[in-house]
N, C-alpha and C positions, 0 to 999 in steps of 0.2 A: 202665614203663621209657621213657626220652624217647631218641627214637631219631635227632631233628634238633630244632634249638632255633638262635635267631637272637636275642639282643636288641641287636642294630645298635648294639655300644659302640664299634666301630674308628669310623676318619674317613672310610673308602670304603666301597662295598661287597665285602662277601667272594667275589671272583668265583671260588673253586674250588668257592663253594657256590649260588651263583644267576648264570644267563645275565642279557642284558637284553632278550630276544627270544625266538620261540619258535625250536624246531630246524629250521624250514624256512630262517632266515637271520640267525643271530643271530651273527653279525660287524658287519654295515652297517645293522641296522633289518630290521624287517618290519613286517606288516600285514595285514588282514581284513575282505579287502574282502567276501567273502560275506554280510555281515550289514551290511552299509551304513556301514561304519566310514570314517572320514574321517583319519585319523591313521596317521603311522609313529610306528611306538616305536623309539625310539632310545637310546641310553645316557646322552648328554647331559640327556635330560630324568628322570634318577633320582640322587639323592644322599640324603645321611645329614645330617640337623641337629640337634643335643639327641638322640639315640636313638632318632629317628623316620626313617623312610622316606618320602622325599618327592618321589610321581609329579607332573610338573608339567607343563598340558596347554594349548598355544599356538600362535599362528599362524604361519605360514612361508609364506616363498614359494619355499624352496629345494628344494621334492619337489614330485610330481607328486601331492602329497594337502596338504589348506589346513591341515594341524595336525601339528606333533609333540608327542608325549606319549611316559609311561614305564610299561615297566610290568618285573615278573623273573620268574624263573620257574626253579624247581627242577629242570625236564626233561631233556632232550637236551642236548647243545649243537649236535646236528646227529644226522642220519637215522641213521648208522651207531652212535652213541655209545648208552651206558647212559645213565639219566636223573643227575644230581648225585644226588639226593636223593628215592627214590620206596619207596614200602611198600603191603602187602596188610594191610588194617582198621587202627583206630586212632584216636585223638583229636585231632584238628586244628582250634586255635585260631588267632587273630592278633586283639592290638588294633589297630582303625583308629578314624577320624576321616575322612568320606567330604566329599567337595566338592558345597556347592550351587551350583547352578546349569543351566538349561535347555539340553540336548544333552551333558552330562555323563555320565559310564555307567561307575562304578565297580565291581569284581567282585574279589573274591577263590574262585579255584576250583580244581577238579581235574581233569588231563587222563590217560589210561594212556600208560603208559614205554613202549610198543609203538611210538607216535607215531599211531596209529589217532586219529580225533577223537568214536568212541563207546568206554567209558562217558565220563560226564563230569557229573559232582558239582560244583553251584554252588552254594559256601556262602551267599555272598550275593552280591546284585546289587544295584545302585542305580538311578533315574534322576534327574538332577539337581534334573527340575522335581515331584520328589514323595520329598521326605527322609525321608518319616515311612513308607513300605513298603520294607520288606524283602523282596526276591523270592530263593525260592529253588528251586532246580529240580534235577532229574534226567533225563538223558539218555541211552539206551540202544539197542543194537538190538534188535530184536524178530525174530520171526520170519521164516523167508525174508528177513534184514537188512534189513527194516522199519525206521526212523528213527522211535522213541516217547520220547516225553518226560511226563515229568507236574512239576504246580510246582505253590505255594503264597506264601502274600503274607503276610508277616503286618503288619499298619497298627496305628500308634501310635506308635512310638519316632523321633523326628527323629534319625537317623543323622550328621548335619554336624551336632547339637550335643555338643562334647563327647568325649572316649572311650566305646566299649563294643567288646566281647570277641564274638565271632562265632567257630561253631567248628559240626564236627560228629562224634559219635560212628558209627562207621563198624566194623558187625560183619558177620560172616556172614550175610545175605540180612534185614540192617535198618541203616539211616542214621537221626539221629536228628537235627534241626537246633538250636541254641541260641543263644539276644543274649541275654547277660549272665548268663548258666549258666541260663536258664528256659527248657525246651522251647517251641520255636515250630512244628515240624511233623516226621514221620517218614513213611519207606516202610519198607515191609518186603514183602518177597516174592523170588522167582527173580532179578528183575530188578536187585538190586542189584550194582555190582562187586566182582570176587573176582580183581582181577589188582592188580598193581602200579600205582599213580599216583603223580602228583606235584604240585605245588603251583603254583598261578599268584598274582598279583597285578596290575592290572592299572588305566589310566583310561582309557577308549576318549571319544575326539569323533566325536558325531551316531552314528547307526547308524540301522537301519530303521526301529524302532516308535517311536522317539522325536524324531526330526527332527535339524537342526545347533544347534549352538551360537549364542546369542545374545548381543549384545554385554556 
């Protein structure tokens, strides 16, 4: 049963179905600086072309951060709100087409409708200057709200050539990862989530483990 489905045929985007920010300030942009992110996301930097969704990620000197970028998200639209668009297990796809390039950090992933930032299911992750690993991860609390994570890489497929389908099977205490319907990695145990989430999209400039953006 498809319980939310998007193929971006209007000329905007369908805002009573995706913010363009997360629900801590998705009126004016937001941003993340905790992981070394260099970007607001803003609305301006998201539109529709041919059927595609198109995060677009650049220089400014208008903020107090050297890049705005785009990213949406199914969430909140603010602390108080339900999410648009969130469910407990389920099959979640999107085709993308990820951007090369050095300090680039594309991700499509999951956050819970609580607005809590554990659990938190990353289907995939990019970084610009390595197109060919797919990183994906899981995020969790652990005991005494211990902050534990575990991830997987899987290397071979240049992601910026081309379309592929990124998705992940998402059941009672097992997640299963997939590019291009081929399992790539799974968990399974307690530690999976069993609440409501919602869907992000997103193109972050520079962050921690991968430096800024190069010309």
């Amino acid at each position: 049963e498809i319980v939310f489905e998007d193929d971006l045929e209007a000329e905007r985007l369908d805002t009573s179905t995706w913010n363009f920010c997360h629900w801590w300030d998705a009126g004016t942009g937001c941003q993340i600086r905790s992981s070394g992110e260099l970007q607001w996301y803003v609305p301006d930097q998201v539109r529709i072309d041919g059927g595609a969704l198109v995060l677009t990620a650049e220089p400014t000197a208008e903020r107090d951060q050297p890049y705005v970028s785009g990213m949406i998200s199914s969430g909140p639209p603010d602390y108080r709100s339900a999410a648009k668009s969130a469910f407990t297990y389920g099959a979640v796809e999107a085709r993308i087409r990820l951007p090369r390039g050095a300090g680039l950090w594309p991700a499509v992933w999951m956050l819970p409708e609580s607005t809590e930032s554990r659990p938190e299911i990353d289907i995939v992750e990019m970084y610009g200057d390595s197109p060919k690993v797919m990183r994906m991860h899981l995020h969790w609390l652990g005991a005494d709200d211990d902050r534990e994570s575990r991830g997987e890489y899987a290397d071979g497929t240049d992601l910026t050539e081309g379309w592929h389908t990124v998705g992940v099977l998402w059941q009672r205490e097992s997640i299963v990862w997939y590019l291009d319907g081929v399992e790539q990695w799974r968990v399974d145990g307690p530690q999976v989530p069993d609440e409501p989430m919602y869907v992000e999209i997103n193109l972050a400039a520079g962050g921690e483990r991968h430096g800024k953006p190069t010309a």
